[in-house]
N, CA, C and O atoms as a GROMACS GRO file, in nm:
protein
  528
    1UNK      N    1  -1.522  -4.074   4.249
    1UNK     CA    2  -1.647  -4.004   4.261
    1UNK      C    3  -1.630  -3.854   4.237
    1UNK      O    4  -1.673  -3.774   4.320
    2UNK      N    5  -1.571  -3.816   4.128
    2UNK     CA    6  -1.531  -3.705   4.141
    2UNK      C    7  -1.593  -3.601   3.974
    2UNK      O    8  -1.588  -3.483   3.942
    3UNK      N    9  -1.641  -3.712   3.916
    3UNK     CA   10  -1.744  -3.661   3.808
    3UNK      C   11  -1.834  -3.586   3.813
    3UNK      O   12  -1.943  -3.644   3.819
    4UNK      N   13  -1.839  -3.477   3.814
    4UNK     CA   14  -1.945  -3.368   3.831
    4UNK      C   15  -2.076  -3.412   3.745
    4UNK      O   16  -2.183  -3.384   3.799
    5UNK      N   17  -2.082  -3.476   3.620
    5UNK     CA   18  -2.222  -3.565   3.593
    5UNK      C   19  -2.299  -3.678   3.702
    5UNK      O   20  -2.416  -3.714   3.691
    6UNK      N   21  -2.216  -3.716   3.794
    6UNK     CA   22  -2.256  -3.806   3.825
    6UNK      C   23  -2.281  -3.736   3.996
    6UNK      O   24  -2.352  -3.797   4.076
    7UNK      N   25  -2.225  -3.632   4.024
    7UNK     CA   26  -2.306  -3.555   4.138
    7UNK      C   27  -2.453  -3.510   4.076
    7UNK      O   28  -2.554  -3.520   4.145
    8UNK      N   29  -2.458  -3.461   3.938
    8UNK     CA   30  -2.612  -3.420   3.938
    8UNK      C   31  -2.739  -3.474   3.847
    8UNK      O   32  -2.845  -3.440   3.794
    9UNK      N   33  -2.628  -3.610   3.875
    9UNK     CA   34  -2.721  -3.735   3.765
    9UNK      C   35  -2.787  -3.688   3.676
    9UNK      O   36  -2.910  -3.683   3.681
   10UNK      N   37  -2.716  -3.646   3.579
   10UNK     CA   38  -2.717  -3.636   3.444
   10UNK      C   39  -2.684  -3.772   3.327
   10UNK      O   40  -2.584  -3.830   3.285
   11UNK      N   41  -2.763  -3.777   3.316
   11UNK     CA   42  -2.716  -3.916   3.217
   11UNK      C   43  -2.844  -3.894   3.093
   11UNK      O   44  -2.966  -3.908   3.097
   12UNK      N   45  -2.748  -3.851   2.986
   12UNK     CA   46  -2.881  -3.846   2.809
   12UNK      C   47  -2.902  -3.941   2.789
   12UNK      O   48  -3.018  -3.966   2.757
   13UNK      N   49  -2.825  -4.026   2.794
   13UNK     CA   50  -2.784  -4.204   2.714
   13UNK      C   51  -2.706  -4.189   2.595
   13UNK      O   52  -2.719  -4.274   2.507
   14UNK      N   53  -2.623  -4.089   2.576
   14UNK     CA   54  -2.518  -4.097   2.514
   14UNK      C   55  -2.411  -4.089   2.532
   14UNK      O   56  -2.348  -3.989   2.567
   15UNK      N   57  -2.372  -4.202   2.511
   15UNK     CA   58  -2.186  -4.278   2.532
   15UNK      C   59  -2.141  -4.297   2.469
   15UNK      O   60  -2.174  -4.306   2.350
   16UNK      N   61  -2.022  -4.316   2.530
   16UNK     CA   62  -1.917  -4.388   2.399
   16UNK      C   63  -1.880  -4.484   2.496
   16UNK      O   64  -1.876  -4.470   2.619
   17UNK      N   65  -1.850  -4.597   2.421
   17UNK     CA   66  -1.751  -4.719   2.484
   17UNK      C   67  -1.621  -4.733   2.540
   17UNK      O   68  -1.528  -4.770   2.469
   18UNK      N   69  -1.612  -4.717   2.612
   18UNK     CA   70  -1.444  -4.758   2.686
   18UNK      C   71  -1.380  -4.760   2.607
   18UNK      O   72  -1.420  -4.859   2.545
   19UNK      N   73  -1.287  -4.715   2.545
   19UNK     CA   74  -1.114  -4.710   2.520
   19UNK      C   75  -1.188  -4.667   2.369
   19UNK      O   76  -1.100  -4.680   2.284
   20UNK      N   77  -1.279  -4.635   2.323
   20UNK     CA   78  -1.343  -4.588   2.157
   20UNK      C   79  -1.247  -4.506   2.106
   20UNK      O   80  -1.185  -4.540   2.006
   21UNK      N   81  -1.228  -4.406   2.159
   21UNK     CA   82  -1.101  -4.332   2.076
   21UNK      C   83  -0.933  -4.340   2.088
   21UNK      O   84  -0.847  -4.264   2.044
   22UNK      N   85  -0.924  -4.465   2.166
   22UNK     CA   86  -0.779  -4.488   2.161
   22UNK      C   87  -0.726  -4.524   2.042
   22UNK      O   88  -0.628  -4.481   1.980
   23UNK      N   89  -0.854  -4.658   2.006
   23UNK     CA   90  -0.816  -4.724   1.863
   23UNK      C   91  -0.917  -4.673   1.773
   23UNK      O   92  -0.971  -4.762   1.707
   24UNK      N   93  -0.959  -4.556   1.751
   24UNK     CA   94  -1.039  -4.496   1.678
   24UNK      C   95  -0.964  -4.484   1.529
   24UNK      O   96  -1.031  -4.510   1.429
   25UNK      N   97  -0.852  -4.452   1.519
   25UNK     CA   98  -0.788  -4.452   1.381
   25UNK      C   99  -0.767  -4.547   1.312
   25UNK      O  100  -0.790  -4.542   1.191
   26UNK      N  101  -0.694  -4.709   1.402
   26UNK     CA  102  -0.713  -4.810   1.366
   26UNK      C  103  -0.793  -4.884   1.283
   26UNK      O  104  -0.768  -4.930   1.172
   27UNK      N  105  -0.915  -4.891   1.366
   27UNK     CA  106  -1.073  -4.938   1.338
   27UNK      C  107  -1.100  -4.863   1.200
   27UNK      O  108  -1.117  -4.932   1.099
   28UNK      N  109  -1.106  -4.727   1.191
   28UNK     CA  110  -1.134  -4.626   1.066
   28UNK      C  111  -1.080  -4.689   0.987
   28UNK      O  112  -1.166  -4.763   0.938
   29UNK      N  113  -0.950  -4.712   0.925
   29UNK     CA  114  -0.863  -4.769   0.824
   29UNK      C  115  -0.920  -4.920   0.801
   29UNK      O  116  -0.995  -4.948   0.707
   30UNK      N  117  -0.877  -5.006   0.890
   30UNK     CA  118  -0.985  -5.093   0.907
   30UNK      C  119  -1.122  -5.199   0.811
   30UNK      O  120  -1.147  -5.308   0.761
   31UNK      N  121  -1.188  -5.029   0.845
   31UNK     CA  122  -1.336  -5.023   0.846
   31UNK      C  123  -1.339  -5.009   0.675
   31UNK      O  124  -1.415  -5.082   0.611
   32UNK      N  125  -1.237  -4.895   0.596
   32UNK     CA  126  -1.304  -4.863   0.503
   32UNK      C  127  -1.223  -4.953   0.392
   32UNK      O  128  -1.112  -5.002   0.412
   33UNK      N  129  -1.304  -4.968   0.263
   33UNK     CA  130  -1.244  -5.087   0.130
   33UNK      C  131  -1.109  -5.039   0.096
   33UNK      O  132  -1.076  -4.923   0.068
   34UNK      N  133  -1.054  -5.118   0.100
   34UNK     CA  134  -0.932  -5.096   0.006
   34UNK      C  135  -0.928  -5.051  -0.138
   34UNK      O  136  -1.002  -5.098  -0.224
   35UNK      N  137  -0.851  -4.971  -0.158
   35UNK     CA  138  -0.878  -4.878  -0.280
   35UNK      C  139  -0.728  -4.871  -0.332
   35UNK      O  140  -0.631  -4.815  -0.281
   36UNK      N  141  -0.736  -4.936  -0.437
   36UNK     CA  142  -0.547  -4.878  -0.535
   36UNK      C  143  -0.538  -4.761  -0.568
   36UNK      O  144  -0.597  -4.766  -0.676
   37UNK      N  145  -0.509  -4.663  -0.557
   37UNK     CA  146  -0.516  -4.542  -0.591
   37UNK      C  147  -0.421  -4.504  -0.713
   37UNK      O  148  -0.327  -4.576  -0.746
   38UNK      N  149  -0.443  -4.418  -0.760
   38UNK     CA  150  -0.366  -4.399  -0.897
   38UNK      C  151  -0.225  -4.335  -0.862
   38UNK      O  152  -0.210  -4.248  -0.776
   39UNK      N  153  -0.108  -4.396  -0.948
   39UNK     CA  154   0.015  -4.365  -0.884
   39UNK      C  155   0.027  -4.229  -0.936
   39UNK      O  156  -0.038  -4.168  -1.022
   40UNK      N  157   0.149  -4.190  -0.844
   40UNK     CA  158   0.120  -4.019  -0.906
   40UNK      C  159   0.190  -3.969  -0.977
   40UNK      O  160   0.255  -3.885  -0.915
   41UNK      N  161   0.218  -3.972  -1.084
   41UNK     CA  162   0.251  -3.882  -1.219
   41UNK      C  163   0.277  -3.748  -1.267
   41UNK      O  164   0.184  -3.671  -1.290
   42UNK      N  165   0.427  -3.706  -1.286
   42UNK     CA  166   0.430  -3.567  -1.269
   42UNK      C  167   0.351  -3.508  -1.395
   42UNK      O  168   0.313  -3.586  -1.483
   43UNK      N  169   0.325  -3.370  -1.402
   43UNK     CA  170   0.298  -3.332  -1.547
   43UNK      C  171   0.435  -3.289  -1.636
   43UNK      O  172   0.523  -3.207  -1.609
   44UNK      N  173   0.416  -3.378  -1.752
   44UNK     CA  174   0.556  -3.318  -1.804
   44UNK      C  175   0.573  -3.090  -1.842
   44UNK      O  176   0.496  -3.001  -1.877
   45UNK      N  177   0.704  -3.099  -1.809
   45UNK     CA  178   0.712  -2.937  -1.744
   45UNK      C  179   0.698  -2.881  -1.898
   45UNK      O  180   0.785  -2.911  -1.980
   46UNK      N  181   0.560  -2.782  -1.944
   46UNK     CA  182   0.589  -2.692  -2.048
   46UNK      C  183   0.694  -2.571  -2.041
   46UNK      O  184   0.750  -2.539  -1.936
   47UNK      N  185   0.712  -2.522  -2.138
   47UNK     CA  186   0.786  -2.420  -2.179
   47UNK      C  187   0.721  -2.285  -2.104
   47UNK      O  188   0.600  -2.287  -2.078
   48UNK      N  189   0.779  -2.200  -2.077
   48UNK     CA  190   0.743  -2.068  -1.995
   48UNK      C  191   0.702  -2.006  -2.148
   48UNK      O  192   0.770  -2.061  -2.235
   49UNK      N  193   0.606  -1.902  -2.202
   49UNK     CA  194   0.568  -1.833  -2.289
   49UNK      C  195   0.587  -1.754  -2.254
   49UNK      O  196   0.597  -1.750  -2.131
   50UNK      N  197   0.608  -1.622  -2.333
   50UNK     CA  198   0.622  -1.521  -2.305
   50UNK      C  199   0.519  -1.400  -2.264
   50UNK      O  200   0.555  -1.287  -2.231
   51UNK      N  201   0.375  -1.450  -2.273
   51UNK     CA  202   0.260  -1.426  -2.244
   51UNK      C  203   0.299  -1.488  -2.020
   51UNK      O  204   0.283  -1.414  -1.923
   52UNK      N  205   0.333  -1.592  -2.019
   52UNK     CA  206   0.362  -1.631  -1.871
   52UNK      C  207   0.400  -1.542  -1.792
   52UNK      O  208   0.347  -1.509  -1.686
   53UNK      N  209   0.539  -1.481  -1.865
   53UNK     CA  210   0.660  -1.447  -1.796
   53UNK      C  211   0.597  -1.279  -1.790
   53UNK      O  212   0.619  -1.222  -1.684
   54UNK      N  213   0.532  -1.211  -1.884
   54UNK     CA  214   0.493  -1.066  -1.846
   54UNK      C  215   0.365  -1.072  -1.843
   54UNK      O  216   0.324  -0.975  -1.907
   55UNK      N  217   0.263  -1.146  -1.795
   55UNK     CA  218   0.144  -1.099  -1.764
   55UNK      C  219   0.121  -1.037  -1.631
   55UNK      O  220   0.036  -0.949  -1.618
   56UNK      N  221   0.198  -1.081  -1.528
   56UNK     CA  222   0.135  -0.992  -1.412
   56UNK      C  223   0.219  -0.812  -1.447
   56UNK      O  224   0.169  -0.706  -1.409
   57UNK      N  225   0.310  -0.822  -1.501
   57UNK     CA  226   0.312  -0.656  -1.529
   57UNK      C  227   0.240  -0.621  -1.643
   57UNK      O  228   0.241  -0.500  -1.665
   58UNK      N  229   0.177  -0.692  -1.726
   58UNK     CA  230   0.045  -0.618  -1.824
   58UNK      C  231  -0.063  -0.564  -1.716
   58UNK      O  232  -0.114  -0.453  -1.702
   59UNK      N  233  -0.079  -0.680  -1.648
   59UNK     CA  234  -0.196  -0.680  -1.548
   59UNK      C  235  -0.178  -0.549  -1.471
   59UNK      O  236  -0.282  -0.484  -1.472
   60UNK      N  237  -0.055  -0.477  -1.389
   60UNK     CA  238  -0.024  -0.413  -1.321
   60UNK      C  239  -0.038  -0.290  -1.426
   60UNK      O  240  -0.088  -0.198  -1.360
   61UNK      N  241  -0.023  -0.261  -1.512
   61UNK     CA  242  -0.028  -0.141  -1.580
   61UNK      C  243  -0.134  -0.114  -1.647
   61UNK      O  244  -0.154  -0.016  -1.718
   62UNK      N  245  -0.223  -0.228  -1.618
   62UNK     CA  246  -0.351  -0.191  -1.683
   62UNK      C  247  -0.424  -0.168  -1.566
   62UNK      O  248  -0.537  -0.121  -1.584
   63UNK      N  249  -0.378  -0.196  -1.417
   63UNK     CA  250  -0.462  -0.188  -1.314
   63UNK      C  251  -0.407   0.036  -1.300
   63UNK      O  252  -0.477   0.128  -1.258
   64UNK      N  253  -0.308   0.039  -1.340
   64UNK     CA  254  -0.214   0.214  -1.302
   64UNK      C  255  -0.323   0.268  -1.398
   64UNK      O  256  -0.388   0.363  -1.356
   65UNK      N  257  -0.350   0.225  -1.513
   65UNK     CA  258  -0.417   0.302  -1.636
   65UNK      C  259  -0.552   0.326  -1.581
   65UNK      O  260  -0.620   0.428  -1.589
   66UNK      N  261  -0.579   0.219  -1.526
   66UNK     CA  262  -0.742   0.248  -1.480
   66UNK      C  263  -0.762   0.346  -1.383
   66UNK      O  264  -0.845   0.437  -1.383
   67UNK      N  265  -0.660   0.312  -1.287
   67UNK     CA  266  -0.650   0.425  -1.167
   67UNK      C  267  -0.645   0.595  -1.265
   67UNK      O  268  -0.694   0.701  -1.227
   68UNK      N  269  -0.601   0.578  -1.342
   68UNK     CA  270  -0.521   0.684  -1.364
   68UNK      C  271  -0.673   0.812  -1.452
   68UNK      O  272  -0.721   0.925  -1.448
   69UNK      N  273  -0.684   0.661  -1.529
   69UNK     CA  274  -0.830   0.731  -1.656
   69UNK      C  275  -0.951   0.725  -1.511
   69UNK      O  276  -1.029   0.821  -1.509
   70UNK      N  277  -0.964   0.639  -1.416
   70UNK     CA  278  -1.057   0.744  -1.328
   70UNK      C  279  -1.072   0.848  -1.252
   70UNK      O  280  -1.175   0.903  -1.214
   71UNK      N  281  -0.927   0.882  -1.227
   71UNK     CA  282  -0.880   1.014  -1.168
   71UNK      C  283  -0.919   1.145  -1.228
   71UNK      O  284  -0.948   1.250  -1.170
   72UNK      N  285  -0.911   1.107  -1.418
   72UNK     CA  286  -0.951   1.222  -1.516
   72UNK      C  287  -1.100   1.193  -1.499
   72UNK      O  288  -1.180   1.286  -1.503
   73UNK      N  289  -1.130   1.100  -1.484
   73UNK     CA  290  -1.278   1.088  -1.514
   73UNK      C  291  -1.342   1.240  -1.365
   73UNK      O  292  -1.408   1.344  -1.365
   74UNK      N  293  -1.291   1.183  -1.299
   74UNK     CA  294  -1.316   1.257  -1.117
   74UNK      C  295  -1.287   1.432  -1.171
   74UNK      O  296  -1.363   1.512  -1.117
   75UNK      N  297  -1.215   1.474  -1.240
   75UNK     CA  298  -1.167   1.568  -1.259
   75UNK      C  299  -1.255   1.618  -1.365
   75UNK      O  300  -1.285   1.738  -1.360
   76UNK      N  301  -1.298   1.553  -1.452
   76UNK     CA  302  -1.386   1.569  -1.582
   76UNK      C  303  -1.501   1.637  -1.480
   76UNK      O  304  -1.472   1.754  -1.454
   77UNK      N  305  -1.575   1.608  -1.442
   77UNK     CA  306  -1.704   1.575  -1.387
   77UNK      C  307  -1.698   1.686  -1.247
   77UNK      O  308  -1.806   1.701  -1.189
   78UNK      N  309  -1.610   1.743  -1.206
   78UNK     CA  310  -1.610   1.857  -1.089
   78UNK      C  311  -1.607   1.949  -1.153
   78UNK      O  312  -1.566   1.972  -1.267
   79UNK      N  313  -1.666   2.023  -1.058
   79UNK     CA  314  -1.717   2.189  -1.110
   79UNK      C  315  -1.580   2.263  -1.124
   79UNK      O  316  -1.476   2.249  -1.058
   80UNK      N  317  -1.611   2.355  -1.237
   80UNK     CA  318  -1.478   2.461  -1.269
   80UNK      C  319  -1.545   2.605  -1.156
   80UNK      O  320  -1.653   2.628  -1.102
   81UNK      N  321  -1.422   2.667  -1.164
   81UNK     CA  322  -1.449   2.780  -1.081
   81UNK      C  323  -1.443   2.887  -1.224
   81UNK      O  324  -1.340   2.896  -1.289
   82UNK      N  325  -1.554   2.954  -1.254
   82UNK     CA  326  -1.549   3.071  -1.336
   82UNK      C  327  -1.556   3.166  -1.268
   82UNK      O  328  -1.577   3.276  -1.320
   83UNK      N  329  -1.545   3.158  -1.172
   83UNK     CA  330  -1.549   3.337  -1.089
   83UNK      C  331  -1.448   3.448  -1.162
   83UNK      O  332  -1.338   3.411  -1.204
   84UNK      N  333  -1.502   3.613  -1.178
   84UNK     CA  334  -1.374   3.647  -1.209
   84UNK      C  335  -1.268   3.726  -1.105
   84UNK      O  336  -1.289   3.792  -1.003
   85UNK      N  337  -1.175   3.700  -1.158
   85UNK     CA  338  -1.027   3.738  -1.091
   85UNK      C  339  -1.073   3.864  -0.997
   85UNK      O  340  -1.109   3.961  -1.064
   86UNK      N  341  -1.078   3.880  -0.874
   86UNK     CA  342  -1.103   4.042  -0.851
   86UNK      C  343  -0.930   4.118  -0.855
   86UNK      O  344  -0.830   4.077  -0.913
   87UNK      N  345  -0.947   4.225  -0.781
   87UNK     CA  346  -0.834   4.325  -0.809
   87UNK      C  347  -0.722   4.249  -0.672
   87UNK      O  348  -0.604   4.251  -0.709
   88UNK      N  349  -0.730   4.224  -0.614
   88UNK     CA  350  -0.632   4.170  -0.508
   88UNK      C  351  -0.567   4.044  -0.559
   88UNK      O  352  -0.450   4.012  -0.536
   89UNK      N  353  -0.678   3.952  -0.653
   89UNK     CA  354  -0.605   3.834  -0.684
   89UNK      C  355  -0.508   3.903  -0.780
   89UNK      O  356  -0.389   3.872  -0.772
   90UNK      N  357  -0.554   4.005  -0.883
   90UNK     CA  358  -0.489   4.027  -1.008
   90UNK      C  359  -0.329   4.088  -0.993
   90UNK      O  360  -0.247   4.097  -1.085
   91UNK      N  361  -0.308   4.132  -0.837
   91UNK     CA  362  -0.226   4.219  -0.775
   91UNK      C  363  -0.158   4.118  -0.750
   91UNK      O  364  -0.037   4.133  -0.765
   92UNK      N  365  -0.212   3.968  -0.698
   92UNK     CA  366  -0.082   3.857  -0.654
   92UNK      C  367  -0.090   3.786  -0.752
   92UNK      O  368  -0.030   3.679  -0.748
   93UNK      N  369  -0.168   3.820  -0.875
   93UNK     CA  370  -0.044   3.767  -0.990
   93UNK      C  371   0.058   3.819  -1.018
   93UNK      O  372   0.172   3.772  -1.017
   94UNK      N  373   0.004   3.973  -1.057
   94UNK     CA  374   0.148   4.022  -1.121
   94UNK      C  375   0.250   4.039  -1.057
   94UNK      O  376   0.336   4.099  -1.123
   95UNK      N  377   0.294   3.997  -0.898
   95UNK     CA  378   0.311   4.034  -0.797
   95UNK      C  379   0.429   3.851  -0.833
   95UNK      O  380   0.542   3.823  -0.872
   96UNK      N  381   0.338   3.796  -0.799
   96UNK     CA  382   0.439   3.617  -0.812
   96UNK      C  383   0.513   3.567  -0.961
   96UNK      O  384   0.589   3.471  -0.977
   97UNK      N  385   0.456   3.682  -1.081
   97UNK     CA  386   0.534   3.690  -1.193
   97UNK      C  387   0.673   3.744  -1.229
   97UNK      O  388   0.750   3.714  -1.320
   98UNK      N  389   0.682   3.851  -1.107
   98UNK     CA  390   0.764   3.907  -1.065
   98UNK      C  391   0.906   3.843  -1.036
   98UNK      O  392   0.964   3.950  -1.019
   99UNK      N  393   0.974   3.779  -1.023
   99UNK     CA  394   1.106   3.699  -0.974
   99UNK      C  395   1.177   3.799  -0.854
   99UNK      O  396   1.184   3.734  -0.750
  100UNK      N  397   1.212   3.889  -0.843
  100UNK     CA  398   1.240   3.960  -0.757
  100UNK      C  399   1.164   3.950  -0.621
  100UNK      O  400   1.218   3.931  -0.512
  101UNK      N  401   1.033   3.965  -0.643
  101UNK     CA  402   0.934   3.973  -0.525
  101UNK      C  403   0.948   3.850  -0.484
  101UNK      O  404   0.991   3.837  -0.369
  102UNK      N  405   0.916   3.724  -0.566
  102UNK     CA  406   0.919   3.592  -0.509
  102UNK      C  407   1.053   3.564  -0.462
  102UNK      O  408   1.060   3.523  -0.346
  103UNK      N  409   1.153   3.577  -0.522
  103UNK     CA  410   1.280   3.537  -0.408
  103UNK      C  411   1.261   3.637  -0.291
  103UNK      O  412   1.251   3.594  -0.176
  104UNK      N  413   1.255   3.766  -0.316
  104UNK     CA  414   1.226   3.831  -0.192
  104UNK      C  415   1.171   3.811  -0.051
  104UNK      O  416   1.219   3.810   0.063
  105UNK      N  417   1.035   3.795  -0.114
  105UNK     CA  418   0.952   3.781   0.031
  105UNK      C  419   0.890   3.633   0.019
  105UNK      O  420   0.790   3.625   0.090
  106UNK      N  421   0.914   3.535  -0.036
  106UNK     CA  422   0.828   3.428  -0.030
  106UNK      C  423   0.980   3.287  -0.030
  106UNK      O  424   0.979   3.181   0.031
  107UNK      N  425   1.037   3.315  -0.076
  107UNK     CA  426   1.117   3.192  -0.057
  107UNK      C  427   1.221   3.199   0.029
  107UNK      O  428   1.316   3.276   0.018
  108UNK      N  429   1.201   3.115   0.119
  108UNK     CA  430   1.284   3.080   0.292
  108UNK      C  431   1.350   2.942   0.257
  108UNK      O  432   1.340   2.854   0.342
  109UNK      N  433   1.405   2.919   0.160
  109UNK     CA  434   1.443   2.767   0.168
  109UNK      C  435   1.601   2.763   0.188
  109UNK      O  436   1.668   2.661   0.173
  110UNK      N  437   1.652   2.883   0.222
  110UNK     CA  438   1.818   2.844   0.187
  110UNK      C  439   1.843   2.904   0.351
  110UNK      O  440   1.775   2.998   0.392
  111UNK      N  441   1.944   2.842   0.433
  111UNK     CA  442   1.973   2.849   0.525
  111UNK      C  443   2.141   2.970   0.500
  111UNK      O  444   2.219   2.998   0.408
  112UNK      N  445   2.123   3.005   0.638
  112UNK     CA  446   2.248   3.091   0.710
  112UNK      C  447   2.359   3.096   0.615
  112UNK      O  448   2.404   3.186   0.545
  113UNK      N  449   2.397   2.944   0.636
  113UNK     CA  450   2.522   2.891   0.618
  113UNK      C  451   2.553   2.908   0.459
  113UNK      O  452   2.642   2.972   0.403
  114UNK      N  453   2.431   2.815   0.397
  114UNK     CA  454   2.420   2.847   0.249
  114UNK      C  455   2.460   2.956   0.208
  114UNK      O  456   2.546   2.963   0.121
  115UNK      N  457   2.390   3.091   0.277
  115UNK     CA  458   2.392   3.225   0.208
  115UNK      C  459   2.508   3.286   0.184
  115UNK      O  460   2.556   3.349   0.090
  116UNK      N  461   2.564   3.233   0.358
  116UNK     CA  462   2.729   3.300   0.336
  116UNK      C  463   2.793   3.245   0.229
  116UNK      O  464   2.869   3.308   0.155
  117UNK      N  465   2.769   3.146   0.219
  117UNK     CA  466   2.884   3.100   0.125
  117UNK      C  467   2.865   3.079   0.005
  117UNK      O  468   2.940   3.007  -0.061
  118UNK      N  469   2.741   3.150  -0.054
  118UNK     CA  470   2.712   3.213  -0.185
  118UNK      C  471   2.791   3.315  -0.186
  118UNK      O  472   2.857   3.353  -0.283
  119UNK      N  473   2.785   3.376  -0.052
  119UNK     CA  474   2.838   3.528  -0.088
  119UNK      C  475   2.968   3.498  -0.116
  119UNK      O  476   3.015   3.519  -0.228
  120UNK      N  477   3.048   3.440  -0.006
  120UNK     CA  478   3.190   3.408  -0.029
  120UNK      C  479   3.231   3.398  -0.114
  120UNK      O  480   3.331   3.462  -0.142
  121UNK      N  481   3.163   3.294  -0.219
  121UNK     CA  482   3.190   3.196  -0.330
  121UNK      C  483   3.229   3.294  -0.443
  121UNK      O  484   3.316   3.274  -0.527
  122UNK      N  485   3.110   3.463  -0.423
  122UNK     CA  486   3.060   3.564  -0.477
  122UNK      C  487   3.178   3.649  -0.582
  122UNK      O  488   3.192   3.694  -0.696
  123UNK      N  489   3.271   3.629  -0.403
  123UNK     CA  490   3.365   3.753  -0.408
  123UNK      C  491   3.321   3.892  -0.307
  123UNK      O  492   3.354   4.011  -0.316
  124UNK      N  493   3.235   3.823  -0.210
  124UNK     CA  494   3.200   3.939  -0.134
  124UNK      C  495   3.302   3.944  -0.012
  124UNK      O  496   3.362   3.848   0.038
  125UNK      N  497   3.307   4.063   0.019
  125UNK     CA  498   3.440   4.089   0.086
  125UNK      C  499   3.325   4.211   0.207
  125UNK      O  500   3.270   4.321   0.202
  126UNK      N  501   3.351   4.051   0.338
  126UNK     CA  502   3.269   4.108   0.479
  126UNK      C  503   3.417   4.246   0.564
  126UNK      O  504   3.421   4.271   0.684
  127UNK      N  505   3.493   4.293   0.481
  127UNK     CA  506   3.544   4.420   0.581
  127UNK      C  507   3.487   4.516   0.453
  127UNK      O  508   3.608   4.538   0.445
  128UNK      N  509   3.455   4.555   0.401
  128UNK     CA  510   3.395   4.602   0.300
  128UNK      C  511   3.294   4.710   0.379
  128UNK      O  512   3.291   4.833   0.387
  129UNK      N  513   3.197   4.577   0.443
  129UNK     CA  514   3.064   4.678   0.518
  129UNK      C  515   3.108   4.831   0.629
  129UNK      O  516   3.191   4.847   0.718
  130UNK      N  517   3.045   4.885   0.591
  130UNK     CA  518   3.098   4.964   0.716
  130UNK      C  519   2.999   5.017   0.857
  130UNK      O  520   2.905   5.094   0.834
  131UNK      N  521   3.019   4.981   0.970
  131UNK     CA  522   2.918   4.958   1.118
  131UNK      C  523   2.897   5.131   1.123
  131UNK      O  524   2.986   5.212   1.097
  132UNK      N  525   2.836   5.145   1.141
  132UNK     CA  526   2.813   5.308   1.175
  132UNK      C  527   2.758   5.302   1.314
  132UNK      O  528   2.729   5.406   1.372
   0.00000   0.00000   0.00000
């Protein structure tokens, strides 16, 4: 008595029969016509073409090309800047044309260690300096 349908007498009138899905697979097989089915037959194996063997990298370089011609397209189609140059920009051109100035004050890429041993490498001679 432990069916919770049957504490709140619920009953649709839909059942199933005692033990229905034990032999449910049985009965199915059973139930339906017998059928010969066609035996199964490999396909005899063609030749790989050479169209086979490189189409997914055609495919791939025509997918880079597209990327590539819409990128120009994106670039075609944005506004140019015609402004003209004022006197400060014209000053950090001639200024970054310069090679001196740009190693000077703009390029930090070489460390401590590096430097010394450019110098070393140089022929620079550290009793040379003199401490005042």
């Amino acid at each position: 008595m432990n069916n919770p349908l049957e504490k709140i007498n619920r009953n649709t009138g839909m059942t199933v029969p005692d033990d229905f899905f034990d032999n449910f697979a049985i009965n199915m097989a059973e139930s339906l016509p017998s059928t010969e089915f066609e035996s199964k037959r490999e396909a005899p194996a063609r030749p790989k073409t050479l169209w086979s063997k490189v189409r997914t990298y055609v495919y791939m370089a025509a997918m880079f090309a597209g990327i590539w011609l819409m990128m120009n397209m994106f670039t075609l189609f944005s506004p140019v800047n015609t402004q003209p140059i004022d006197a400060g920009s014209q000053l950090l051109a001639r200024l970054t044309e310069n090679t001196t100035y740009v190693d000077d004050y703009t390029v930090d890429q070489i460390s401590d260690t590096d430097f010394y041993d450019e110098l070393y490498q140089s022929g620079f001679d550290p009793t040379s300096l003199k401490i005042d």
